[in-house]
C-alpha positions in Angstrom: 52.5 38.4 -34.2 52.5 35.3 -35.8 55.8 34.5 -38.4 56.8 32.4 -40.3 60.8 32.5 -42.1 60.2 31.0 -45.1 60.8 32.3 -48.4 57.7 33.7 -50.3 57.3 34.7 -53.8 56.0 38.6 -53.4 54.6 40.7 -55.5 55.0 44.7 -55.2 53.5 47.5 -56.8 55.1 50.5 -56.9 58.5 49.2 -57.4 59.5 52.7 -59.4 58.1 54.6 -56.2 60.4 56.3 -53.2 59.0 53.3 -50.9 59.0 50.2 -53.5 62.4 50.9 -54.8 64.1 51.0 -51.5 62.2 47.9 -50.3 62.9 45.6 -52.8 66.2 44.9 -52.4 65.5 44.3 -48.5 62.6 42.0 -49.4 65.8 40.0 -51.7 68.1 40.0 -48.1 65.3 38.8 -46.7 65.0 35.3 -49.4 61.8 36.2 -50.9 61.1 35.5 -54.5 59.7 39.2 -55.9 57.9 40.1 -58.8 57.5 43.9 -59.9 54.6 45.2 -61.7 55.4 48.2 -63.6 53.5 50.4 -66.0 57.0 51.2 -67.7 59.6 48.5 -66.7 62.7 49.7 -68.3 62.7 52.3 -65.3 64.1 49.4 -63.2 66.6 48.7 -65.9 69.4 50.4 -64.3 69.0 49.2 -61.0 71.4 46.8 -59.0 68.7 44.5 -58.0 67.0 44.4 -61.4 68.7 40.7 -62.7 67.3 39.3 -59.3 63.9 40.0 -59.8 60.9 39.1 -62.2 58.9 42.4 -63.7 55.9 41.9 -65.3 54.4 45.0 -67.6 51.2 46.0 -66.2 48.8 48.6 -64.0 46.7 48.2 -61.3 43.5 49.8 -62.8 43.8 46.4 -65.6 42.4 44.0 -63.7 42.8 40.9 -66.2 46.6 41.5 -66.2 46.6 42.1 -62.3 45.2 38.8 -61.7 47.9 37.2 -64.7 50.8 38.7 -62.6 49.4 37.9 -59.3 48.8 34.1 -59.8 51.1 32.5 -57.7 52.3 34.9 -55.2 52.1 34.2 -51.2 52.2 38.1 -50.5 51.8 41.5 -52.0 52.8 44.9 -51.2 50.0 47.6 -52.5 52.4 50.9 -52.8 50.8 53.1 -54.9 48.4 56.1 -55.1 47.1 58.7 -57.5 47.6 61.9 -55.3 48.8 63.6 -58.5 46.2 62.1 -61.0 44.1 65.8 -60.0 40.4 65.7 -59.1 39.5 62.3 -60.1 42.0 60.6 -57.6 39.8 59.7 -54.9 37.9 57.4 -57.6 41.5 55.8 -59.0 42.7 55.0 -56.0 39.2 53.1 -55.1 39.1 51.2 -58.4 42.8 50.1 -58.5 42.6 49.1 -54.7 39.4 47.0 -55.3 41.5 45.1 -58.7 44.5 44.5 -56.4 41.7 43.3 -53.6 40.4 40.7 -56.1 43.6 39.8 -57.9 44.9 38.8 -54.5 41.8 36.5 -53.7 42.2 34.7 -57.1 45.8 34.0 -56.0 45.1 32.4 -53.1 47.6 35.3 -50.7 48.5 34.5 -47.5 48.7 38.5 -46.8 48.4 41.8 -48.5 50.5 44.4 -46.9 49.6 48.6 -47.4 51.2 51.7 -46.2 48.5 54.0 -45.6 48.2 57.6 -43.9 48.5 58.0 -40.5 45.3 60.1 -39.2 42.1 60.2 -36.9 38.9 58.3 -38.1 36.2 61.2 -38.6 34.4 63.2 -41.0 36.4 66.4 -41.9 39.4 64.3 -42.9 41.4 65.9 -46.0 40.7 64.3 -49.6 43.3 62.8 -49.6 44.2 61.2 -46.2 40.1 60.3 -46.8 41.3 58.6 -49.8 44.2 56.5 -48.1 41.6 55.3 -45.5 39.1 54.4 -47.6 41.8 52.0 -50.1 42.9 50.4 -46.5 39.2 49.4 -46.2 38.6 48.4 -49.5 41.6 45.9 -49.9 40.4 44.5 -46.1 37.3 44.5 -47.4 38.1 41.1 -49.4 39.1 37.7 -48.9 42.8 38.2 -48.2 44.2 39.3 -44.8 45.4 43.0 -45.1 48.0 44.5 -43.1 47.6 48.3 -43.2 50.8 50.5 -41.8 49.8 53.8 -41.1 52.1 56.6 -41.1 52.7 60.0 -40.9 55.6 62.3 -42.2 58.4 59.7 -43.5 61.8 60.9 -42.9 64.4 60.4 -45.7 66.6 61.5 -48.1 64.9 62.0 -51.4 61.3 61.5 -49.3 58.2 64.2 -50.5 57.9 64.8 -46.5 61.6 65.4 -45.9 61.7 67.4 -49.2 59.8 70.0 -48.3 60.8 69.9 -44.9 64.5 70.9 -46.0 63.8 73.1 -48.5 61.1 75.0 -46.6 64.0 75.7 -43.0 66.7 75.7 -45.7 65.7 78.6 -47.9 63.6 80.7 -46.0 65.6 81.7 -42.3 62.0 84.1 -41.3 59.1 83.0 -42.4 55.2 84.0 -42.1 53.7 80.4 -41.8 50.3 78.6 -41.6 48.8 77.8 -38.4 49.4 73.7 -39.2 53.4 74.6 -38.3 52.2 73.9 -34.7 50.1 71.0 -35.3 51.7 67.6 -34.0 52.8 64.4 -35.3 54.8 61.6 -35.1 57.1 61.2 -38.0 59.0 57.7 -39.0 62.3 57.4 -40.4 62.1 55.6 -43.9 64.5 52.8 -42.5 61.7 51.9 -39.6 59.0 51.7 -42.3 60.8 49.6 -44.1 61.9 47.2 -41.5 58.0 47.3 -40.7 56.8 46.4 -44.1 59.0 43.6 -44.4 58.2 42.5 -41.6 54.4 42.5 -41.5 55.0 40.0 -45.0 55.5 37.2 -42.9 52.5 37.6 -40.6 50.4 34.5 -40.8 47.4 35.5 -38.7 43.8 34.9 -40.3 43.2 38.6 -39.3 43.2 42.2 -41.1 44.9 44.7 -38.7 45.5 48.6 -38.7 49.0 49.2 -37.3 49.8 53.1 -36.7 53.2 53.4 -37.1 55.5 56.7 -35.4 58.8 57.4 -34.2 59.3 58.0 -30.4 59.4 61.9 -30.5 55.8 63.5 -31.1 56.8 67.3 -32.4 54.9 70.3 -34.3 55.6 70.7 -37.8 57.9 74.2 -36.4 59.7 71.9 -34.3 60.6 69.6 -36.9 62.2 72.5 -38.8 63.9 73.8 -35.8 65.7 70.4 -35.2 66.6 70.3 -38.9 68.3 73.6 -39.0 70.5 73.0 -36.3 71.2 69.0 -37.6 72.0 71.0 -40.8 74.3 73.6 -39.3 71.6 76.4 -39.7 70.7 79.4 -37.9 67.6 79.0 -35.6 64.9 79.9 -37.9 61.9 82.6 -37.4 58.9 81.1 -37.8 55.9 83.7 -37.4 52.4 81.9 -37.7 49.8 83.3 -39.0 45.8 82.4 -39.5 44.9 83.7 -42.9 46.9 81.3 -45.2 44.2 79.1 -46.5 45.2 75.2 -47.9 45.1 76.5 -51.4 47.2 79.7 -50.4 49.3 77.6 -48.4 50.2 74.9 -51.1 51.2 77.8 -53.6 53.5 79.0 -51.0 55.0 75.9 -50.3 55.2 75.3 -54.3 57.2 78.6 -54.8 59.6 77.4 -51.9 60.1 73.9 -52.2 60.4 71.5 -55.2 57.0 70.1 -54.6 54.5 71.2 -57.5 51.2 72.9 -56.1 49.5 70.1 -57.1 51.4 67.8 -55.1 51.9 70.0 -51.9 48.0 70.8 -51.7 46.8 67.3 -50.5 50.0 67.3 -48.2 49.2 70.7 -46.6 45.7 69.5 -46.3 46.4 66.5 -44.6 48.7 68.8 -42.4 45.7 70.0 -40.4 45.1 67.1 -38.6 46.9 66.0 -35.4 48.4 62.7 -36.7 49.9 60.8 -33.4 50.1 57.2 -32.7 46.8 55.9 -31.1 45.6 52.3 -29.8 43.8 50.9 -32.5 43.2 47.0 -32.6 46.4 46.2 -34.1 48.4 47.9 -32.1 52.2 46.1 -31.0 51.4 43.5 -33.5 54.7 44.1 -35.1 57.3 45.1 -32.0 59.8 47.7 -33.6 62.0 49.5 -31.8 62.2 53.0 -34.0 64.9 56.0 -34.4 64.7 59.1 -32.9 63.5 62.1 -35.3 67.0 63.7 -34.8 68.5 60.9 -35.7 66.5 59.9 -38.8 67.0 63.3 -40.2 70.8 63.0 -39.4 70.9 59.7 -41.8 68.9 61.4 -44.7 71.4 64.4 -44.4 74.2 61.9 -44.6 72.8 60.7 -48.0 72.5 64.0 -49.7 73.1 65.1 -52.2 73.9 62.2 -54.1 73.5 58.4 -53.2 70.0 58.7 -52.6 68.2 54.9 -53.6 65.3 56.8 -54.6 63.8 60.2 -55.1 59.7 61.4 -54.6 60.0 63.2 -57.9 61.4 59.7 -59.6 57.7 58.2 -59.2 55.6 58.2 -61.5 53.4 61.2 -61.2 50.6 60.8 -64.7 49.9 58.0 -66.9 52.1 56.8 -69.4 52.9 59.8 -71.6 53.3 59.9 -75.3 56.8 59.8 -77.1 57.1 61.0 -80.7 56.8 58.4 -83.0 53.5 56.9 -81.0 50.8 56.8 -83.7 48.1 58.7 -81.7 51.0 61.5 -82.8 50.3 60.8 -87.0 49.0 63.7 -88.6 49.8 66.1 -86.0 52.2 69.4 -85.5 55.5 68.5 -84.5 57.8 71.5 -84.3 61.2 70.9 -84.3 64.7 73.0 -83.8 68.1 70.5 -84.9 71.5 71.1 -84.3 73.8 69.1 -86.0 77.6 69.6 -84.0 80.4 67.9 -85.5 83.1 66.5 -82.9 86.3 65.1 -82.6 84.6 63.4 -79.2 84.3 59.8 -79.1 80.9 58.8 -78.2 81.0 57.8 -74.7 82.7 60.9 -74.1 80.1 62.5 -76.2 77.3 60.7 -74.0 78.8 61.4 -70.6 78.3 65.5 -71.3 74.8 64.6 -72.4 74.2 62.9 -68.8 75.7 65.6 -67.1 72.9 67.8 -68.4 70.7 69.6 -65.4 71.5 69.8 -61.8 74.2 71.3 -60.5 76.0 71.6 -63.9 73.7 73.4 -65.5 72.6 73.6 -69.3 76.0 74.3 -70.2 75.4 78.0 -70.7 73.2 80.7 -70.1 72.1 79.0 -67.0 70.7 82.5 -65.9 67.8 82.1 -68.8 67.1 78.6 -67.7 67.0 79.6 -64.1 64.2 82.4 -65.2 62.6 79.7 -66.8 62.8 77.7 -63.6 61.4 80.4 -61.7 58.5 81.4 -64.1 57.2 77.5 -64.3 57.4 78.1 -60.4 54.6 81.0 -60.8 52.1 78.8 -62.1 52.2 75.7 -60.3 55.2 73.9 -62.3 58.0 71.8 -60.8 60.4 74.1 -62.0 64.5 73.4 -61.2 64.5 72.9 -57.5 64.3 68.9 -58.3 67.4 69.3 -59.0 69.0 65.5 -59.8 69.4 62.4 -58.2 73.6 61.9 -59.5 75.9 63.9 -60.9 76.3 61.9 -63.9 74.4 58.9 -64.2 70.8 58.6 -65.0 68.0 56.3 -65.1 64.9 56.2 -67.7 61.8 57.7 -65.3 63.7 59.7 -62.9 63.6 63.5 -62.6 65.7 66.0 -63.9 65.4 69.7 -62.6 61.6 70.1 -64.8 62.3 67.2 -67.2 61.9 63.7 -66.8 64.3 61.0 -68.2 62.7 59.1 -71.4 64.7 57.4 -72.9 68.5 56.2 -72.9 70.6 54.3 -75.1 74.1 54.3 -73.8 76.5 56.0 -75.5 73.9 56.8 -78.6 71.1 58.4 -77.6 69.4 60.5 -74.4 65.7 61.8 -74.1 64.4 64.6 -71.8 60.3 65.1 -71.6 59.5 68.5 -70.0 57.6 68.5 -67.3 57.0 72.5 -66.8 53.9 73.4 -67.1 53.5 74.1 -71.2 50.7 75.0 -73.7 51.6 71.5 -75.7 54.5 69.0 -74.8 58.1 68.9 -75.5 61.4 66.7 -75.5 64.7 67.5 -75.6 66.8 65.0 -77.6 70.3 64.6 -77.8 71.5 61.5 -80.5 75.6 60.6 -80.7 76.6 59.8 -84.3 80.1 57.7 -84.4 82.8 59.2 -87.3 85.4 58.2 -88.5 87.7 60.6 -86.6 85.3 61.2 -83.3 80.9 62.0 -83.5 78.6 64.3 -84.0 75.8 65.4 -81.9 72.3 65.4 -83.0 70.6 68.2 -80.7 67.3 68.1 -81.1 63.9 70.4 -79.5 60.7 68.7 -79.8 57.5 70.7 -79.1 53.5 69.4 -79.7 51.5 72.6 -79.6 47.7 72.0 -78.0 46.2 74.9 -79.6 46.8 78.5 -80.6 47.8 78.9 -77.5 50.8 75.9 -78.1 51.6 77.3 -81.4 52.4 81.3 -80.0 54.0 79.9 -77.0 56.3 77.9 -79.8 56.7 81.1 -82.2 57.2 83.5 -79.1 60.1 81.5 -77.9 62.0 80.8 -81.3 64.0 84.2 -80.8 65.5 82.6 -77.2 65.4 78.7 -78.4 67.6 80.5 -81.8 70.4 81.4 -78.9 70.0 79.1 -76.2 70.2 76.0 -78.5 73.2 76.7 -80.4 75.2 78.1 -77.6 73.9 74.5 -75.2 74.8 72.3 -77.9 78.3 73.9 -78.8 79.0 73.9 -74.8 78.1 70.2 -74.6 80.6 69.4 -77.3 83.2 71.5 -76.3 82.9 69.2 -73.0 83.0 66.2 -74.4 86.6 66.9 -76.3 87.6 68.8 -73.5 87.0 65.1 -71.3 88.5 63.2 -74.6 91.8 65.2 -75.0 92.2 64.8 -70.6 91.8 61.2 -71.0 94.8 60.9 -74.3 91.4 59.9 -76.6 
């Protein structure tokens, strides 16, 4: 394949993603100049690589700001998709890939580069691999040479495929299974793909090309988890197939299991169906790699767990931009709120690092039973519930998830914002604000719900008699913390 080693300015979408955020900072190692387009930038904010890189505010599916952010770049990386976006999905991901197709003609790119879904060309494909074939076509279907990387099940730490994957051998030691356990494929580790992608940047052929992408072991879905479990230090599992589990069946199962939300698991397990092994398609050895074994690649993602992880599946953004109080489309509505004011003799950033702590393997600081009930009822109708678990201990990032909250907003040392992500009759936040004294702080605890409905306003009314304990009791814990960490330090 044609390369060249010259720097290029590059321009990635996705860079908030499990794929974008990891290959940023190789594309930087590499010399190129790279410009992120994000639909909330502050979610890069924290981010080592973030003073080395330009980010431009903006979305795929707005074409006039596309084109503003892509004037000028040699190369760009199409990383996104709307698999969680529900029925419409298929038509999003057409319309966003046909803006990125013309933004990249009006620039002038030397080459657009796509990951897409490894899987056979015919008719019965699932919805969603459908879908990632037809954007591939779409962006090749411009001016612009396209490079499309097809793979299958991407091994990593933090990755949706390895997620469920872990959690599916790691919880369950028997299990009755559907028949797609025993259907092949050829998974990748996340460190090949990313060699690949920055790589296929630099081709300078006049061509389009469909590269299918694998690791050198082809193994069933059963054998996959087999390996796991004994790279893990687990018993050989029991896996029992059986034929009745339909996909819809199938991705409730795996929802109840994993972390993966059923609407999230449901294209997967689809997909799932199909034998998805490295063929010879035209573009086949364009880009020589020499890949990891699967044993191997699922070695190196257990090494990174459970913190360290660059980036998490759950960390993406999974809807549009939601709303945060204050927004005026909010004006005139019902905002019910329950405030705990708890004076401390904490200084703030001792005050802020027990708010961080929040979640995870710590906990809600009391009462963890209730929240784990919680956890398991969201689980029951299709929510994410706590099995997300976190990305660190103690630090966090705006946009990343948190057991079934996502990360809002952050002010450092004044002020964290959770936005539930459980499946609720209405939306709610979870605020906690730091309030320097003159001897220490207090703690603004504040519980944030917008009904939808009559339905939103009983679900708020039936819970007030659990919020009236388990708010008090979670705020007077986090304090307690806080001075606990303030008096151990000699503050």
């Amino acid at each position: 394949m044609p390369r060249v080693s010259l720097a290029m300015r590059v321009l990635v979408t996705g860079a908030t993603g499990y794929i974008g955020g990891r290959l940023v900072p190789r594309l930087l190692a590499a010399g190129h100049e790279v410009t992120c387009l994000a639909r909330h930038p502050e979610k890069l904010d924290d981010l080592p690589w973030r003073d080395r890189v330009s980010v431009a505010e903006g979305d795929v599916l707005d074409a006039t700001r596309l084109k503003e952010v892509a004037a000028g770049c040699d190369a760009g990386f199409y990383l996104v998709h709307s698999m969680a976006a529900g029925k419409e999905f298929a038509a999003i991901d057409q319309q966003a890939a046909a803006n990125f197709r013309d933004a990249a003609a009006d620039a002038g790119m030397l080459r657009v580069v796509y990951l897409g879904g490894l899987g056979p060309e015919q008719e019965d494909l699932s919805p969603h691999l459908a879908s990632r074939h037809r954007v591939g076509a779409t962006l090749a279907s411009g001016s612009t040479p396209v490079t499309e990387l097809r793979a299958a099940v991407i091994i990593g730490s933090g990755s949706l495929s390895f997620e469920m994957l872990r959690y599916l051998t790691e919880v369950l030691p028997v299990m009755t299974t559907p028949r797609w356990v025993r259907t092949r494929c050829q998974p990748i580790a996340v460190e090949d793909i990313l060699d690949l992608l920055v790589t296929a940047a630099s081709d300078t052929s006049a061509e389009s090309r469909i590269v299918e992408v694998g690791g050198p072991d082809v193994l069933t879905y059963q054998e996959m988890m087999q390996i796991y479990a004994e790279e893990a230090g687990l018993r050989r599992r029991l896996i029992l197939p059986v034929p009745l589990l339909t996909p819809r069946l199938s991705s409730l199962w795996v929802g109840l299991v994993t972390p993966l939300p059923t609407r999230v698991a449901r294209p997967l397990v689809e997909s799932l169906r199909h034998e998805v092994i490295v063929g010879d398609t035209p573009g086949a050895g364009a880009i020589p790699y020499h890949p990891i074994s699967y044993r191997r690649a699922v070695r190196n993602a257990l090494a990174a767990l459970p913190a360290g992880t660059e980036t998490r599946w759950s960390d993406a953004e999974s809807s549009p931009a939601h709303p945060v109080p204050g927004d005026p489309r909010w004006s005139g509505g019902t905002l019910f709120e329950d405030q705990r004011l708890i004076p401390t003799d904490a200084l703030p950033h001792h005050m802020y690092w027990a708010c961080t702590r929040i979640g995870g393997d710590v906990g809600y600081y009391g009462m963890n039973w209730a929240w784990k009930l919680r956890g398991f009822a969201d689980r029951l109708v299709g929510g994410v519930g706590l099995r997300r678990g976190r990305r660190h201990p103690e630090q966090l990032r705006v946009g990343e998830a948190v057991d079934f909250w996502r990360v809002d907003q952050i002010i450092p040392n004044q002020m964290l914002r959770l936005h539930a992500e459980m499946r609720l009759p209405g939306e709610a936040w979870l605020e906690w604000k730091i309030v320097p004294t003159g001897e220490g702080s207090d703690l603004l605890q504040t519980a944030r719900f917008q009904p939808r409905g009559l339905l939103g306003r009983l679900y708020w009314f039936g819970m007030a008699p659990f919020h009236s304990v388990i708010f008090p009791r979670m705020a007077a814990k986090m304090a307690a913390a806080a001075e606990e960490r303030g008096y151990a330090c000699g503050e």
